[in-house]
N, C-alpha and C positions, 0 to 999 in steps of 0.2 A: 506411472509411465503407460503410454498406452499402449499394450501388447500388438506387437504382428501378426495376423494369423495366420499360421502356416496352412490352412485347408485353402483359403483364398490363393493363394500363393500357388500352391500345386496347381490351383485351377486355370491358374495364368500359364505357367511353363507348361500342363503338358496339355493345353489348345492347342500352343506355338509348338512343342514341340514332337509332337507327333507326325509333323511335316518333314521332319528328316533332313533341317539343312534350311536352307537361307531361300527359301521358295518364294514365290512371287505375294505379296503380300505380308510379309514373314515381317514381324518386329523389330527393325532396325535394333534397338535397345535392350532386347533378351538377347541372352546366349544360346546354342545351337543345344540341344539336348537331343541325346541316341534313345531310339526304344527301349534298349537296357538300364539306362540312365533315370529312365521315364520309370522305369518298374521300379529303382532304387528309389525313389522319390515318394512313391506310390506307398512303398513297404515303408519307408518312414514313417510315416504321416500315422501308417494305421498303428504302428509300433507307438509312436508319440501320444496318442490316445490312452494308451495303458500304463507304457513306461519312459515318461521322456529320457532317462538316463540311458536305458537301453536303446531309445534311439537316436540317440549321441553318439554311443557306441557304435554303432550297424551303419548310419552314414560315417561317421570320421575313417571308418576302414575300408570305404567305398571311393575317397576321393585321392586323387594322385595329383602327380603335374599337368598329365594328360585327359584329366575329367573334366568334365564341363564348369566354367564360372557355376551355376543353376544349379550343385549339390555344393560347393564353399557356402552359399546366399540362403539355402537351405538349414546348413549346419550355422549358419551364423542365427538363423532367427529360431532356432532350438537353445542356442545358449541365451539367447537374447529373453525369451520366454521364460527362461530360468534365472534371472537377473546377473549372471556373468557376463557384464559388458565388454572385460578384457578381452575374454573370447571370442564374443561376436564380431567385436570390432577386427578383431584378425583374420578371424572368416570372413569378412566387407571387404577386407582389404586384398584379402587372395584371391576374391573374386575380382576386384576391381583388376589386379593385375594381369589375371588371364583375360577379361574381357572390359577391359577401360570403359566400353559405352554402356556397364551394364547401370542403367540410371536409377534402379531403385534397390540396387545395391548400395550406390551414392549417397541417396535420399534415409536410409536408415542410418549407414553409418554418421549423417549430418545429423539423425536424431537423436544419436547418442551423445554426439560431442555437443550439444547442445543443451542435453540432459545434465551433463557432466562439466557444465559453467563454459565450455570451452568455445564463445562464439563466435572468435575471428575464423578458428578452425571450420567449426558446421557452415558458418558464410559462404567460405571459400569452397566447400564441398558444392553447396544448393550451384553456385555460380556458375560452373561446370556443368550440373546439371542444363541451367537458362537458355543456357549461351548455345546448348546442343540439340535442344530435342523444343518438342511441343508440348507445353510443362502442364502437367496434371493440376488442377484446382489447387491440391492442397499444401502443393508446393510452394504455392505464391502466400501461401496462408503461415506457412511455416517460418518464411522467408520475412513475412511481414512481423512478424511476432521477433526476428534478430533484429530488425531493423528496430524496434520496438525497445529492446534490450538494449540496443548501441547507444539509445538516446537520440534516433537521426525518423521523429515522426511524419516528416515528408516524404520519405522514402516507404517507411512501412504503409502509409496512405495509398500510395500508386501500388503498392501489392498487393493489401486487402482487395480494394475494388478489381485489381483482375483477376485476384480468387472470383468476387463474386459473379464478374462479367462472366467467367465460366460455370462456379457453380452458385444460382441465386439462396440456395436453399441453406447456404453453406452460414450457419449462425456463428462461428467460432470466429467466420472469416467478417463479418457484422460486426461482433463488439470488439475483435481488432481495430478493424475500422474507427468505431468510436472512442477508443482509447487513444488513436492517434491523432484524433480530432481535439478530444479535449487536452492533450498536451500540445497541441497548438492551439488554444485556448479558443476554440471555434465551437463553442458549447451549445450555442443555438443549435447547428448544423448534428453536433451528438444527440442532442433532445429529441432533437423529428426522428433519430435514428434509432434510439433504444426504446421509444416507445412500442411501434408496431412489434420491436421480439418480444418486450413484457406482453403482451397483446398474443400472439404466439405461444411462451411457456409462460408465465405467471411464478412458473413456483423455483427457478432459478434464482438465486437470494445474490447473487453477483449480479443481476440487472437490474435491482433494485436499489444496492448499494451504489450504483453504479448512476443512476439517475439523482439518487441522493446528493454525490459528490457534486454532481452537474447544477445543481440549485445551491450547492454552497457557492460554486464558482462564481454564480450569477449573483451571489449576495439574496438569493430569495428563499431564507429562513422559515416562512411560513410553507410553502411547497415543500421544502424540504422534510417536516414535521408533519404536513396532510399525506406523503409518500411514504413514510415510515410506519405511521399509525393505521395506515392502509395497509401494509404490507402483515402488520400485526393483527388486525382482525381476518384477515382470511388466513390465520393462521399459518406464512410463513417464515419458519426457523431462520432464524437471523443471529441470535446467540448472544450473547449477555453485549456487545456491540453497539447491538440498535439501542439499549435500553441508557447506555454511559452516552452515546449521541445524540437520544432525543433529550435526556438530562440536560447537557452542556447547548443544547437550542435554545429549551425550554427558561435556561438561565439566561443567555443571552437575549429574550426576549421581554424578560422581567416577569418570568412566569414561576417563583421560585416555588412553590407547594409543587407546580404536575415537574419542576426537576427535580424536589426530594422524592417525589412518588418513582419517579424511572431509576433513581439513582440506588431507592432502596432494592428495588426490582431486581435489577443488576447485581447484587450483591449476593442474591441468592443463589445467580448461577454459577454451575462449575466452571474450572479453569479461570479463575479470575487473577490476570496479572495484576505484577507490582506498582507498574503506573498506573493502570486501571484504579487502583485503590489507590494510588494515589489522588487521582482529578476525582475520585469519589471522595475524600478529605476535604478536598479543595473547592467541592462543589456543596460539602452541607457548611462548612466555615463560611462559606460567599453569604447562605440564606441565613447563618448567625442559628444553625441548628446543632449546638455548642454538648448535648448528650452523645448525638451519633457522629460527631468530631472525634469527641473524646473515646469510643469506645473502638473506633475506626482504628486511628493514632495506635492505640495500644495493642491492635488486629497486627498490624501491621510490626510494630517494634516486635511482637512476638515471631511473625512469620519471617522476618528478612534474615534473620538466624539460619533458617535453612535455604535461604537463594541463595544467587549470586546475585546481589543488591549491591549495583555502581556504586561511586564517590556519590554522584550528581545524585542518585536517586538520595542515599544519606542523607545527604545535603537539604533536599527538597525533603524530606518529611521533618527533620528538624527546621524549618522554616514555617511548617505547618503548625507542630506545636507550639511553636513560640506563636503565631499568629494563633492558635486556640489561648494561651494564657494572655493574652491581648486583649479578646473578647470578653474574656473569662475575670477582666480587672485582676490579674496576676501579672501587672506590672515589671516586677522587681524578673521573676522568671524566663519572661519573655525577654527582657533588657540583657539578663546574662545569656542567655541562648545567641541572642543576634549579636552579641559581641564577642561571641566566640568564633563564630562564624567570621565578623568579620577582621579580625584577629591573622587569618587564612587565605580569606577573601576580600582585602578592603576597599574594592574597585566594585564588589555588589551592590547595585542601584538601588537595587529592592527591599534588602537592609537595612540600606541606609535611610531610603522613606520610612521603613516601619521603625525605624530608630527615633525616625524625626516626632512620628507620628504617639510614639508613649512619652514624649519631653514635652511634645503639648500638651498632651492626656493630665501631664501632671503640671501642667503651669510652666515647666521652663521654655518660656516659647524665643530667649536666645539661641537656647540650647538648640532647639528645634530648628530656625532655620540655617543654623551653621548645618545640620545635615540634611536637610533639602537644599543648600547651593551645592556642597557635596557631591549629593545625589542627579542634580541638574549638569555637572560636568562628566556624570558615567552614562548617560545615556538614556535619562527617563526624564528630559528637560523640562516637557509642557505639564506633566503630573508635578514636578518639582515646583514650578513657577506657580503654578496652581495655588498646590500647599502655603508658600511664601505670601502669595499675595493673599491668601485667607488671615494666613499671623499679621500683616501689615492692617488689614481692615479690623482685627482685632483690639489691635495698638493703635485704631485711629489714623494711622500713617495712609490715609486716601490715597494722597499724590502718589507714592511708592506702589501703592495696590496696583492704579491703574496703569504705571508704567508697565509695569510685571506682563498684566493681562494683555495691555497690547505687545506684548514682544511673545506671545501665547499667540495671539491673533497673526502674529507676522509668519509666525512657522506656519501654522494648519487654521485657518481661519474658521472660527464656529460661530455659530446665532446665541447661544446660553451667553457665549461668553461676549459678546456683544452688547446683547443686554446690561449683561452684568454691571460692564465699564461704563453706561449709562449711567446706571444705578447710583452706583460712586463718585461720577461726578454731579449729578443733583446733590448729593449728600457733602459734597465736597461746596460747590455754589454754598446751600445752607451755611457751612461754617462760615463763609466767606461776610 
């Protein structure tokens, strides 16, 4: 959380309140603060230097009914400093009740309850604020970041940008901005915008992840991979993160040696979670590096003893093993594992292809498309149809092939497979 400071604070009330009273010029939005009131403020501040508790103590027996809002707002941001939000917030609110317009009484107590998950509450706080005064930069920054929270990034857009129209310099009120951009999927418009702050601080690893995100968005994988490994030679800390993301690139590009190289990398750093090590299972089984599968798998069956390791996660590494006895030509193991599973689950698509997929392995290629039709009714049709129309070209059954592959072509239309059904039916002509 980000502390208040009480010195700043003093330095606001007693500008204003050394004026005596509501004088020409005078703060519409501060409370009136007496010279003696100003002194108690004064002895705070330097008592909070030494002993905040004792200066807890020295204001709470300062303030009455009769005391200025400006020692509640005071006492509130001593507890606040001391992480008793309960307190503070009742010190906000005492002041708020003696002096309603005091607006940066408002504005913290909105940062609490905003701290504190509660954001219809801090909303409703800032709103009062808008609606009254001539709103400080950071307010609209604050405001934009609820909006941000609510899920409404139209709204948080129009308040970033009058954070920044007040303050430019204001970077927080920036990559709000562009977070509200790319969840309106206007990613171009974020890209021209996070680059000048990388350009700015460089060594902020939130705008770099941040850029990252923005190139997957766009589907351009190879940027995505030149900004990572850029952000890696100049050495900045990204955390085992960057190294399981440029892995799972690096695969998706058909680069499987530099994914095992990130993926071992990653492995080495601390805090590595459950699924972390999971997509790192998942990611040497893809390259068929069937050692560091295996020793992973058993990383893992040892460590989930002491997590709290979901169903689904469960789930998902026993689906791993059995796909290592798969590769592994352990048949028979893999076959009991996915039938246990799907025993549980008999609507898992996934399953049920890699069920289909060791009935071919071993020659039952009935067996095999009875569970890729299966599997084509839970939800992984065109892989299904795939499989099927390989067993049919197998069996010689062309005509059936090609049926297959155009009803593949009918859902999501590809060039491979295009060809393919060419292919088939020259070979088909031939028998003819």
């Amino acid at each position: 959380m980000r502390k208040i400071v009480l010195g700043l604070f003093l330095y606001l009330i007693l500008s204003t309140s050394l004026a005596l009273g509501y004088k020409k010029g005078r703060d519409i939005f501060e409370p009136k603060v007496s010279k003696e009131e100003a002194q108690i403020l004064s002895k705070a501040i330097e008592l909070s230097k030494k002993d905040l508790e004792e200066a807890i103590k020295f204001l709470s027996s300062k303030i009455g009914f009769e005391s200025s809002a400006a020692l509640d707002f005071a006492l509130g941001v001593l507890y606040h400093q001391r992480g008793e939000f309960e307190e503070s917030k009742l010190c906000y609110k005492r002041a708020l009740e003696k002096f309603p317009y005091f607006h940066r009484a408002r504005a913290n107590l909105a940062q609490i309850l905003l701290e504190e998950g509660k954001i219809d509450e801090a909303k409703e706080e800032l709103s009062i604020v808008l609606k009254e005064s001539k709103v400080p930069p950071h307010l609209y920054t604050l405001t934009g970041y609820i909006f941000l929270l609510k899920g409404n990034p139209v709204a948080a857009e129009i308040a970033y940008k009058n954070a920044i129209l007040l303050k430019p310099e204001d970077t927080n009120a920036y990559l709000g901005l562009v977070k509200s951009l790319i969840m309106q999927e206007k990613f171009k418009e974020a890209e021209k915008l996070i680059k000048p702050l990388l350009e700015k601080d460089y060594t902020k690893k939130e705008l770099w992840f941040t850029l990252v995100d923005i190139y997957l968005s766009l589907n351009d994988f190879d940027k995505a991979i030149i900004t990572l490994e850029l952000a890696k030679r100049i050495n900045i800390d990204l955390g085992s993160d960057v190294y399981f993301t440029l892995g799972d690139l690096f695969l998706n590009q058909g680069m499987p040696q530099e994914a095992l190289f990130n993926y071992k990398k990653a492995l080495t750093e601390k805090g590595l979670s459950f699924d972390r090590l999971l997509k790192a299972i998942e990611g040497f089984i893809i390259c068929k590096d069937l050692k560091e599968a295996k020793d992973l798998i058993e990383r893992a069956e040892r460590i989930k003893k002491d997590l709290e390791v979901g169903e689904s996660q469960r789930k998902k590494l026993r689906i791993l093993r059995a796909k290592y006895y798969y590769l592994n030509k352990e048949f028979d193991l893999s076959l009991k594992i996915y039938k246990e599973i799907l025993e549980k689950d008999p609507t898992n698509a996934e399953v049920l292809l890699c069920i289909g997929d060791i009935y071919k392995e071993e020659g039952d290629l009935k067996e095999a498309l009875l569970f890729y039709e299966r599997a084509s009714n839970m939800g992984r049709k065109i892989e299904a149809l795939m499989k099927r129309a390989q067993i049919e070209v197998e069996l010689g059954n062309y005509s059936k092939a090609i049926d297959l592959l155009k009803e593949v072509q009918s859902i999501k239309p590809q060039g491979f497979v295009e060809k393919y059904i060419k292919s088939l039916q020259q070979l088909e002509n031939l028998g003819d």
